[in-house]
N, C-alpha and C positions, 0 to 999 in steps of 0.2 A: 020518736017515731020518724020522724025527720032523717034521724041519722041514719038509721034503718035503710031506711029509703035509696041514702048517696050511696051508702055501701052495698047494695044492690046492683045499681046503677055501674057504678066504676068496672065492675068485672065486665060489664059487658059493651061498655065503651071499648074496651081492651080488645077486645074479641072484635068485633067490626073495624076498627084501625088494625088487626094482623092482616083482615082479611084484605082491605084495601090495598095494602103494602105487597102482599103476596101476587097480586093482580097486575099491580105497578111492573113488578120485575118479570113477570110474564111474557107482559108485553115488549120492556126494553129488549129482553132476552130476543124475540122473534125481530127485532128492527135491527139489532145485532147482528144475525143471521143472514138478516136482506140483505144489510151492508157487505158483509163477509162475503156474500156469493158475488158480489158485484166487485170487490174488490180482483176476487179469484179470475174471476174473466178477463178483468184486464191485464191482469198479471198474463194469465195464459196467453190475451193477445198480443202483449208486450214481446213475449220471452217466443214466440213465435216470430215477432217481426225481425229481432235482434238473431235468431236463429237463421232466417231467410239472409240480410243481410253480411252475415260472414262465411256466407255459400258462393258470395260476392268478389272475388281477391279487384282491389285496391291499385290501382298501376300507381307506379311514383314517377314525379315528374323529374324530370332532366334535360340538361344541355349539354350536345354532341361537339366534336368537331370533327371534320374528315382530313383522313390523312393523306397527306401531302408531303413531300419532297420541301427541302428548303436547306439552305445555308448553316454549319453549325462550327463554330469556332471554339475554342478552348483559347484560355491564358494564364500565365502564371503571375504573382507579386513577388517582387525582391523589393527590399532598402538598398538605396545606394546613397555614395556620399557627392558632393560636388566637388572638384577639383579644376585647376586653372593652371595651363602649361607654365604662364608668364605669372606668377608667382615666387618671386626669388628676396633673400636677405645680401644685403648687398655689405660687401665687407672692402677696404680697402685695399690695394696689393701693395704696400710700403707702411712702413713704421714712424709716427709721427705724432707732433700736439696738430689739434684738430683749432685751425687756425680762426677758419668758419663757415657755418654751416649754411649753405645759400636756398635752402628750402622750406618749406613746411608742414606738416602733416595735411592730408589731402589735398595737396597741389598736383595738379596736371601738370609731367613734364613731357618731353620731347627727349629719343635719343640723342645721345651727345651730351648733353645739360649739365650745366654742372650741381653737382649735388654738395662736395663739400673739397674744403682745400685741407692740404696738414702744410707745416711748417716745412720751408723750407731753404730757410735761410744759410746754413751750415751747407746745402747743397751750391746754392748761387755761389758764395763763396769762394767752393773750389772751382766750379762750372770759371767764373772769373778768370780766377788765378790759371786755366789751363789754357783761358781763351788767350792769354798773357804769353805763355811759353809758348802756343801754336802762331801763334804770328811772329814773335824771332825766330821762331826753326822753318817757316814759311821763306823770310828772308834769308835766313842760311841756306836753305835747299833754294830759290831762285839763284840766287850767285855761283853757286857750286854747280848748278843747271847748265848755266853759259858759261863757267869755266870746261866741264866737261864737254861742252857741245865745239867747244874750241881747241880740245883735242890736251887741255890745261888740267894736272892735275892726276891724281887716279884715280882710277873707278870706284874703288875701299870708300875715298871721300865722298864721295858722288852719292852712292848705296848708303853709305850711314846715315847722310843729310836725308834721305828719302824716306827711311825706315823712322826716325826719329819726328817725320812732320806726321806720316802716317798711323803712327801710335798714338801720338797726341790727340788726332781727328775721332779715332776710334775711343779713345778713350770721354772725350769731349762727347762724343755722341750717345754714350752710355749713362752720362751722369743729366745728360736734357731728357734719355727717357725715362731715367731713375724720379726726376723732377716732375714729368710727366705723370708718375704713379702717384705722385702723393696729390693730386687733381681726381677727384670721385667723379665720374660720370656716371649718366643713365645708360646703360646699356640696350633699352627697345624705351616706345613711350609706353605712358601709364600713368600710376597716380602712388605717390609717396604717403603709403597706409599708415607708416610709423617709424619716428627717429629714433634711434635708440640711447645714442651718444651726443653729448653737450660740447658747446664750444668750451676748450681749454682740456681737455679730457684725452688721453693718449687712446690712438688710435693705432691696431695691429689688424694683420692677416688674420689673426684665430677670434676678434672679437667683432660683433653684429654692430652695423652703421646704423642700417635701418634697411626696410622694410618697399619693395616695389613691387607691386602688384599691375596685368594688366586684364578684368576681365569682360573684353567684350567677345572673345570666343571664352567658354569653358565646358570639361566635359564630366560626365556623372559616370560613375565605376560602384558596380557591383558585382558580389557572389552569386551564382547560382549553382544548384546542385546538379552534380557528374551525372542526374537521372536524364537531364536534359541537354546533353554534350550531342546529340545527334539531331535536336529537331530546331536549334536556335544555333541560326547561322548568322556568319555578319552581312550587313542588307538589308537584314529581316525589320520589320516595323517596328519600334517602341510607342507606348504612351506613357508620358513622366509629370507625376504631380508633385509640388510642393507645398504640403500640407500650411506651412509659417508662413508662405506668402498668397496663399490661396492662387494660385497659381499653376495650368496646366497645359501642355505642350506636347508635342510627335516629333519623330527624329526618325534616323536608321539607326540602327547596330552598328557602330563604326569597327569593332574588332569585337573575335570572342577569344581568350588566352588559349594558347597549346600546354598549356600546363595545368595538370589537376593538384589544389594542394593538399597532402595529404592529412593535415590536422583537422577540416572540414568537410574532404570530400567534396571540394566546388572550385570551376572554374572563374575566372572574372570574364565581364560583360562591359562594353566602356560604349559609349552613347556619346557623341561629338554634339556641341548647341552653339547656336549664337544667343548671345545674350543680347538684345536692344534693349536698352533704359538702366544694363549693367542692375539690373534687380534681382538675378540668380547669386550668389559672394557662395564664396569655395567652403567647403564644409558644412554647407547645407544638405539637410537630409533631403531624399526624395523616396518616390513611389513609384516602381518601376513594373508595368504591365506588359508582359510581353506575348506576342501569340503563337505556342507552340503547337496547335494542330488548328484544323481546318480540312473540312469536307463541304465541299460545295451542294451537293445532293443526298443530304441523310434524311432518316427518319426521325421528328424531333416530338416529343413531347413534353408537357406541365411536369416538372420533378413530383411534385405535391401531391399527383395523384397516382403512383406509381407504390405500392406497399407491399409487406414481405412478410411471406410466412415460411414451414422448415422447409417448404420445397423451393421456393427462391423469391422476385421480385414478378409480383403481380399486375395489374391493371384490368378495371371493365369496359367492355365494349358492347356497342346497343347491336341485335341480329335481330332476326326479322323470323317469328317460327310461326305457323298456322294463323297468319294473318296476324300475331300480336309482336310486337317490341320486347325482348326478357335483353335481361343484363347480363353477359356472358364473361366471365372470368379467363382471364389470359396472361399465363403466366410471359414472359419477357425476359432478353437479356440485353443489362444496358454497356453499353462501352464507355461513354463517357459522361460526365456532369457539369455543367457549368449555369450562373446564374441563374439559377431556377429550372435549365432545362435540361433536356435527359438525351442523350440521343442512342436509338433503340438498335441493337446488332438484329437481332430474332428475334421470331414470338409476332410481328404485326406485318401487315403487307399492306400494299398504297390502296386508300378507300376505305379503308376501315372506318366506323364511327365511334371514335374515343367516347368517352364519358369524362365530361372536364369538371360540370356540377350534377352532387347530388352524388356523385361515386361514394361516398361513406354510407349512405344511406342503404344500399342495393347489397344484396350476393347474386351469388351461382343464378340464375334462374328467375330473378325478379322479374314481374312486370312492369314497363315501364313507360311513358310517356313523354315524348321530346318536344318539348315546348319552344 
Protein backbone atom coordinates (compact mmCIF):
# COMPACT_ATOMS: atom_id res chain seq x y z
CA UNK A 1 0.00 0.00 0.00
CA UNK A 2 2.81 2.05 0.76
CA UNK A 3 4.38 1.75 -2.32
CA UNK A 4 1.27 2.60 -4.11
CA UNK A 5 1.20 5.66 -2.28
CA UNK A 6 5.07 6.95 -3.39
CA UNK A 7 4.36 6.11 -6.88
CA UNK A 8 1.54 8.21 -6.85
CA UNK A 9 3.20 10.91 -5.17
CA UNK A 10 6.45 11.15 -7.54
CA UNK A 11 4.42 12.07 -10.77
CA UNK A 12 3.17 14.78 -9.14
CA UNK A 13 6.12 16.04 -7.31
CA UNK A 14 7.34 16.17 -11.12
CA UNK A 15 4.63 18.30 -12.19
CA UNK A 16 4.98 21.11 -9.54
CA UNK A 17 8.89 21.31 -9.91
CA UNK A 18 8.15 21.92 -13.96
CA UNK A 19 5.81 24.39 -13.00
CA UNK A 20 8.31 26.26 -10.64
CA UNK A 21 11.05 26.12 -13.20
CA UNK A 22 8.77 27.47 -16.01
CA UNK A 23 7.96 30.47 -13.71
CA UNK A 24 11.76 30.96 -12.75
CA UNK A 25 12.70 31.53 -16.57
CA UNK A 26 9.77 33.91 -17.03
CA UNK A 27 10.86 36.00 -14.86
CA UNK A 28 14.72 36.06 -15.60
CA UNK A 29 13.48 36.33 -19.26
CA UNK A 30 11.56 39.82 -18.39
CA UNK A 31 14.89 41.16 -16.09
CA UNK A 32 16.67 40.26 -19.32
CA UNK A 33 14.57 42.56 -21.25
CA UNK A 34 14.84 45.42 -18.55
CA UNK A 35 18.54 45.10 -18.81
CA UNK A 36 18.56 44.91 -22.72
CA UNK A 37 16.42 48.21 -23.04
CA UNK A 38 18.61 49.84 -20.66
CA UNK A 39 21.49 48.82 -22.22
CA UNK A 40 20.14 50.09 -25.75
CA UNK A 41 19.66 53.69 -24.42
CA UNK A 42 23.01 53.95 -23.55
CA UNK A 43 24.21 52.77 -26.50
CA UNK A 44 21.97 55.22 -28.35
CA UNK A 45 23.16 57.83 -26.01
CA UNK A 46 26.73 56.94 -26.34
CA UNK A 47 26.69 56.60 -30.30
CA UNK A 48 24.86 59.93 -30.36
CA UNK A 49 27.55 61.70 -28.20
CA UNK A 50 30.49 60.27 -30.33
CA UNK A 51 28.31 61.28 -33.45
CA UNK A 52 27.91 65.10 -32.03
CA UNK A 53 31.65 65.06 -31.36
CA UNK A 54 33.18 64.27 -34.80
CA UNK A 55 30.87 67.11 -36.18
CA UNK A 56 33.62 68.72 -34.07
CA UNK A 57 37.07 68.97 -36.49
CA UNK A 58 40.04 68.92 -33.93
CA UNK A 59 42.74 71.85 -34.64
CA UNK A 60 46.38 70.47 -34.26
CA UNK A 61 48.75 72.11 -32.63
CA UNK A 62 51.92 73.79 -34.03
CA UNK A 63 54.92 75.97 -33.96
CA UNK A 64 55.41 78.82 -36.40
CA UNK A 65 58.22 80.96 -37.39
CA UNK A 66 58.04 84.23 -39.53
CA UNK A 67 60.05 84.91 -42.20
CA UNK A 68 62.71 86.93 -42.11
CA UNK A 69 65.69 87.95 -44.18
CA UNK A 70 68.99 86.66 -42.90
CA UNK A 71 72.57 85.65 -43.87
CA UNK A 72 73.11 82.45 -45.87
CA UNK A 73 76.55 81.05 -46.80
CA UNK A 74 77.37 77.85 -48.65
CA UNK A 75 80.98 75.89 -48.55
CA UNK A 76 82.58 73.21 -49.91
CA UNK A 77 85.25 70.22 -48.29
CA UNK A 78 88.50 69.32 -50.10
CA UNK A 79 91.46 66.93 -48.48
CA UNK A 80 94.70 68.53 -48.71
CA UNK A 81 98.13 67.60 -47.93
CA UNK A 82 100.71 69.74 -45.91
CA UNK A 83 103.83 70.73 -47.42
CA UNK A 84 106.82 72.88 -46.35
CA UNK A 85 108.85 75.20 -48.79
CA UNK A 86 112.12 74.36 -46.51
CA UNK A 87 112.13 70.93 -46.80
CA UNK A 88 115.04 69.73 -48.77
CA UNK A 89 117.65 66.29 -48.84
CA UNK A 90 120.88 67.70 -48.75
CA UNK A 91 123.42 65.93 -50.94
CA UNK A 92 127.19 67.02 -51.12
CA UNK A 93 128.66 68.89 -54.22
CA UNK A 94 132.15 66.90 -54.28
CA UNK A 95 133.14 63.16 -54.19
CA UNK A 96 134.59 61.89 -51.05
CA UNK A 97 134.95 59.51 -47.74
CA UNK A 98 132.76 61.15 -45.23
CA UNK A 99 135.46 62.15 -42.77
CA UNK A 100 132.67 63.16 -40.21
CA UNK A 101 129.61 63.85 -39.42
CA UNK A 102 129.27 66.84 -37.00
CA UNK A 103 125.46 66.51 -36.36
CA UNK A 104 122.59 64.71 -35.10
CA UNK A 105 119.16 63.66 -35.89
CA UNK A 106 116.87 66.49 -34.48
CA UNK A 107 119.55 69.10 -33.87
CA UNK A 108 118.66 72.63 -34.41
CA UNK A 109 121.12 74.08 -36.90
CA UNK A 110 121.80 77.56 -38.11
CA UNK A 111 122.71 78.55 -41.65
CA UNK A 112 126.32 78.09 -42.51
CA UNK A 113 126.79 74.99 -39.97
CA UNK A 114 128.53 72.72 -40.61
CA UNK A 115 126.91 69.47 -41.15
CA UNK A 116 129.62 67.03 -42.33
CA UNK A 117 133.24 67.09 -43.85
CA UNK A 118 134.59 64.34 -46.65
CA UNK A 119 138.23 63.78 -46.93
CA UNK A 120 140.37 65.89 -48.10
CA UNK A 121 143.64 65.22 -47.96
CA UNK A 122 144.86 64.27 -51.59
CA UNK A 123 143.40 67.98 -52.13
CA UNK A 124 145.63 69.86 -49.40
CA UNK A 125 148.34 68.07 -51.01
CA UNK A 126 148.15 69.51 -54.15
CA UNK A 127 146.66 72.99 -52.69
CA UNK A 128 150.57 72.64 -50.91
CA UNK A 129 152.44 71.70 -53.63
CA UNK A 130 150.83 74.79 -55.85
CA UNK A 131 151.19 77.23 -52.96
CA UNK A 132 155.01 75.96 -53.45
CA UNK A 133 155.28 76.87 -57.23
CA UNK A 134 153.14 80.29 -56.71
CA UNK A 135 155.58 81.78 -54.47
CA UNK A 136 158.87 81.02 -56.73
CA UNK A 137 156.98 82.27 -59.73
CA UNK A 138 155.97 85.27 -57.27
CA UNK A 139 159.67 85.87 -56.93
CA UNK A 140 160.44 85.43 -60.71
CA UNK A 141 157.71 87.86 -61.61
CA UNK A 142 158.96 90.45 -58.84
CA UNK A 143 162.58 90.50 -60.29
CA UNK A 144 161.60 90.37 -63.89
CA UNK A 145 158.97 93.34 -62.55
CA UNK A 146 162.10 95.85 -61.76
CA UNK A 147 164.06 94.48 -64.45
CA UNK A 148 161.33 95.52 -66.90
CA UNK A 149 160.47 98.62 -65.00
CA UNK A 150 164.29 99.57 -65.68
CA UNK A 151 163.86 99.46 -69.10
CA UNK A 152 166.07 95.67 -68.61
CA UNK A 153 165.32 92.81 -70.47
CA UNK A 154 162.11 92.07 -72.85
CA UNK A 155 158.79 92.38 -72.65
CA UNK A 156 158.39 88.19 -73.85
CA UNK A 157 160.22 87.81 -70.24
CA UNK A 158 158.21 90.16 -68.34
CA UNK A 159 154.55 88.68 -69.78
CA UNK A 160 155.53 84.98 -69.30
CA UNK A 161 156.75 85.69 -65.49
CA UNK A 162 153.20 87.32 -65.30
CA UNK A 163 151.13 84.79 -66.96
CA UNK A 164 152.84 81.96 -65.17
CA UNK A 165 152.19 83.59 -61.38
CA UNK A 166 148.55 84.25 -62.64
CA UNK A 167 147.76 80.72 -63.50
CA UNK A 168 149.09 79.36 -60.70
CA UNK A 169 146.62 82.02 -58.40
CA UNK A 170 143.81 80.80 -60.44
CA UNK A 171 144.52 77.57 -60.41
CA UNK A 172 145.34 77.73 -56.37
CA UNK A 173 141.97 79.18 -55.98
CA UNK A 174 140.06 76.48 -57.76
CA UNK A 175 141.34 73.62 -55.75
CA UNK A 176 140.48 75.97 -51.94
CA UNK A 177 136.85 76.10 -53.50
CA UNK A 178 137.14 72.44 -54.68
CA UNK A 179 138.20 71.98 -50.73
CA UNK A 180 135.54 74.13 -49.86
CA UNK A 181 132.89 71.48 -51.35
CA UNK A 182 133.82 68.72 -49.69
CA UNK A 183 132.65 70.93 -46.23
CA UNK A 184 128.50 70.10 -46.12
CA UNK A 185 126.79 73.11 -44.72
CA UNK A 186 123.23 74.15 -43.68
CA UNK A 187 122.03 76.07 -46.38
CA UNK A 188 118.68 78.10 -44.28
CA UNK A 189 118.22 77.12 -40.39
CA UNK A 190 116.16 74.21 -39.23
CA UNK A 191 116.29 71.03 -37.74
CA UNK A 192 118.31 67.88 -39.17
CA UNK A 193 115.14 65.24 -39.51
CA UNK A 194 117.49 62.43 -40.81
CA UNK A 195 121.24 61.33 -41.64
CA UNK A 196 121.35 59.14 -44.06
CA UNK A 197 125.16 58.29 -44.49
CA UNK A 198 127.71 57.00 -41.76
CA UNK A 199 131.00 58.15 -41.12
CA UNK A 200 133.63 56.26 -43.39
CA UNK A 201 130.88 55.83 -46.19
CA UNK A 202 131.68 57.48 -49.58
CA UNK A 203 129.82 60.33 -50.27
CA UNK A 204 128.68 61.71 -54.04
CA UNK A 205 126.52 64.35 -55.77
CA UNK A 206 123.75 61.59 -56.82
CA UNK A 207 123.56 59.99 -53.07
CA UNK A 208 121.22 61.58 -50.05
CA UNK A 209 123.28 63.00 -46.84
CA UNK A 210 120.46 63.63 -45.07
CA UNK A 211 117.55 65.26 -44.44
CA UNK A 212 116.66 69.30 -43.46
CA UNK A 213 113.68 70.41 -42.76
CA UNK A 214 112.40 73.98 -41.61
CA UNK A 215 108.67 73.99 -40.64
CA UNK A 216 107.69 76.95 -39.01
CA UNK A 217 105.93 78.50 -42.11
CA UNK A 218 104.25 75.53 -44.08
CA UNK A 219 101.51 75.57 -46.65
CA UNK A 220 98.47 72.93 -47.37
CA UNK A 221 97.55 72.22 -51.30
CA UNK A 222 94.72 70.99 -52.57
CA UNK A 223 92.43 69.77 -55.54
CA UNK A 224 89.23 71.23 -56.21
CA UNK A 225 86.87 70.70 -58.89
CA UNK A 226 87.00 73.11 -62.36
CA UNK A 227 82.81 73.47 -61.06
CA UNK A 228 84.30 75.91 -58.78
CA UNK A 229 87.17 77.76 -60.87
CA UNK A 230 84.88 81.06 -60.84
CA UNK A 231 83.65 81.41 -57.25
CA UNK A 232 87.10 80.66 -55.23
CA UNK A 233 89.41 83.20 -55.56
CA UNK A 234 92.85 83.79 -53.96
CA UNK A 235 91.95 86.11 -50.58
CA UNK A 236 89.00 84.32 -50.15
CA UNK A 237 88.75 82.66 -46.40
CA UNK A 238 89.82 79.09 -45.58
CA UNK A 239 88.84 77.07 -42.45
CA UNK A 240 91.59 74.04 -42.03
CA UNK A 241 91.19 71.15 -39.72
CA UNK A 242 93.41 68.54 -38.76
CA UNK A 243 91.61 65.57 -37.88
CA UNK A 244 95.39 63.54 -36.14
CA UNK A 245 96.07 66.46 -34.17
CA UNK A 246 92.76 67.70 -33.31
CA UNK A 247 93.60 70.82 -34.42
CA UNK A 248 91.82 73.84 -36.34
CA UNK A 249 92.78 76.95 -37.85
CA UNK A 250 91.66 80.05 -40.70
CA UNK A 251 93.94 81.49 -43.24
CA UNK A 252 93.51 83.22 -46.79
CA UNK A 253 93.75 81.44 -50.08
CA UNK A 254 97.22 82.31 -50.94
CA UNK A 255 96.86 81.16 -54.80
CA UNK A 256 94.38 79.28 -56.98
CA UNK A 257 96.52 77.28 -60.05
CA UNK A 258 95.81 78.66 -63.95
CA UNK A 259 95.95 75.26 -64.80
CA UNK A 260 92.94 72.70 -64.94
CA UNK A 261 94.48 69.16 -64.87
CA UNK A 262 92.87 67.20 -67.13
CA UNK A 263 93.05 63.53 -65.39
CA UNK A 264 90.69 65.04 -62.53
CA UNK A 265 89.20 67.86 -63.91
CA UNK A 266 90.49 70.08 -60.76
CA UNK A 267 92.41 72.84 -60.11
CA UNK A 268 94.97 73.18 -56.92
CA UNK A 269 94.11 75.51 -53.90
CA UNK A 270 97.40 76.36 -51.77
CA UNK A 271 96.50 77.86 -48.17
CA UNK A 272 99.90 79.64 -46.75
CA UNK A 273 100.06 79.01 -42.35
CA UNK A 274 102.32 79.74 -39.80
CA UNK A 275 102.98 76.92 -37.65
CA UNK A 276 103.72 78.05 -33.78
CA UNK A 277 104.82 75.05 -31.62
CA UNK A 278 106.00 73.53 -35.37
CA UNK A 279 102.83 70.90 -34.49
CA UNK A 280 101.55 71.05 -38.28
CA UNK A 281 104.93 68.37 -40.14
CA UNK A 282 104.48 68.27 -43.98
CA UNK A 283 102.38 65.36 -45.22
CA UNK A 284 99.63 65.87 -42.95
CA UNK A 285 96.25 65.40 -44.12
CA UNK A 286 93.77 68.15 -43.65
CA UNK A 287 90.16 69.50 -44.07
CA UNK A 288 89.66 72.14 -46.12
CA UNK A 289 86.26 74.34 -45.88
CA UNK A 290 85.99 76.87 -48.13
CA UNK A 291 83.16 79.47 -48.94
CA UNK A 292 82.01 79.49 -52.34
CA UNK A 293 78.79 81.48 -52.16
CA UNK A 294 77.17 83.85 -49.83
CA UNK A 295 74.08 86.03 -49.76
CA UNK A 296 73.75 88.31 -47.19
CA UNK A 297 69.91 88.91 -47.43
CA UNK A 298 68.11 85.52 -48.50
CA UNK A 299 65.16 83.63 -47.53
CA UNK A 300 66.24 80.80 -45.26
CA UNK A 301 64.54 77.99 -43.98
CA UNK A 302 64.67 74.20 -41.74
CA UNK A 303 65.81 71.68 -44.77
CA UNK A 304 63.79 69.08 -42.67
CA UNK A 305 60.79 70.55 -43.19
CA UNK A 306 60.82 71.12 -46.77
CA UNK A 307 59.31 67.68 -48.79
CA UNK A 308 58.57 66.55 -52.27
CA UNK A 309 55.97 65.27 -54.29
CA UNK A 310 55.65 64.84 -58.53
CA UNK A 311 54.95 68.43 -58.68
CA UNK A 312 58.13 69.60 -56.85
CA UNK A 313 59.58 70.60 -53.30
CA UNK A 314 56.83 71.64 -50.87
CA UNK A 315 56.45 73.33 -47.36
CA UNK A 316 53.28 74.46 -44.98
CA UNK A 317 52.58 77.64 -43.89
CA UNK A 318 49.88 78.70 -41.06
CA UNK A 319 47.03 81.50 -43.10
CA UNK A 320 44.45 82.95 -41.25
CA UNK A 321 40.61 81.87 -43.24
CA UNK A 322 37.26 82.85 -41.49
CA UNK A 323 38.74 83.62 -38.17
CA UNK A 324 40.52 80.01 -38.15
CA UNK A 325 44.45 79.07 -38.65
CA UNK A 326 44.44 75.88 -41.71
CA UNK A 327 47.77 74.78 -42.74
CA UNK A 328 48.34 75.86 -46.34
CA UNK A 329 50.69 73.91 -48.65
CA UNK A 330 53.25 75.83 -50.62
CA UNK A 331 55.07 74.42 -53.15
CA UNK A 332 58.92 76.30 -53.37
CA UNK A 333 62.04 76.40 -55.17
CA UNK A 334 65.16 76.07 -53.27
CA UNK A 335 68.51 77.27 -54.80
CA UNK A 336 70.81 76.18 -52.47
CA UNK A 337 71.41 73.71 -49.31
CA UNK A 338 73.73 73.68 -46.72
CA UNK A 339 73.88 72.44 -42.97
CA UNK A 340 70.46 71.79 -42.45
CA UNK A 341 69.33 74.91 -44.27
CA UNK A 342 67.66 75.59 -47.41
CA UNK A 343 67.68 78.96 -48.85
CA UNK A 344 64.24 79.58 -50.79
CA UNK A 345 64.53 81.18 -54.70
CA UNK A 346 60.31 81.21 -54.94
CA UNK A 347 57.29 80.11 -53.58
CA UNK A 348 57.40 82.37 -49.98
CA UNK A 349 57.54 86.11 -49.50
CA UNK A 350 58.88 87.94 -46.07
CA UNK A 351 56.18 87.30 -43.17
CA UNK A 352 55.06 84.30 -43.88
CA UNK A 353 54.33 81.79 -40.97
CA UNK A 354 56.43 78.76 -41.68
CA UNK A 355 55.35 75.65 -39.84
CA UNK A 356 58.62 74.30 -38.28
CA UNK A 357 56.76 71.64 -35.75
CA UNK A 358 54.09 69.53 -36.37
CA UNK A 359 54.45 70.11 -40.25
CA UNK A 360 54.24 66.13 -40.75
CA UNK A 361 51.18 65.98 -39.04
CA UNK A 362 48.92 68.61 -41.25
CA UNK A 363 47.82 68.70 -45.08
CA UNK A 364 46.25 71.11 -47.53
CA UNK A 365 43.62 72.65 -45.30
CA UNK A 366 44.15 71.60 -41.77
CA UNK A 367 43.02 73.25 -38.77
CA UNK A 368 45.44 74.36 -36.74
CA UNK A 369 46.58 75.80 -33.57
CA UNK A 370 49.94 77.80 -32.70
CA UNK A 371 50.95 77.24 -29.48
Amino acid sequence: MKKLIIAGLIPLLFACSSKDADKNKVEQLKEFKTELKTLQEKISKLESEVNKDDRKEIALNVNVEKLNVSKFEHFIQVTGNVEADKNITIQPEASGNIKSIDVKEGQNVKQGDVIAKLNTQQLQSMINELKTKLALNNTLFERQKRLWDQKIGSEVEFLTAKTNKESLENNLSALEAQKDLAIVRAPFDGIIDKIHQKKGEMASPSVPLAQLVNINRVYVEADVSETYLTSIKAGGNAELEFPAINYKTKAKIYRTSNIIDPANRSFKVRVNLKNPGQKIKPNLMSIIKIRDFVQNEALVVPSIIIKKDFKGNYLYIAEKKDKKMLAKKRYVVVSKTYNNLSMIESGLKLGDLIITEGASQVVNGTLINIK
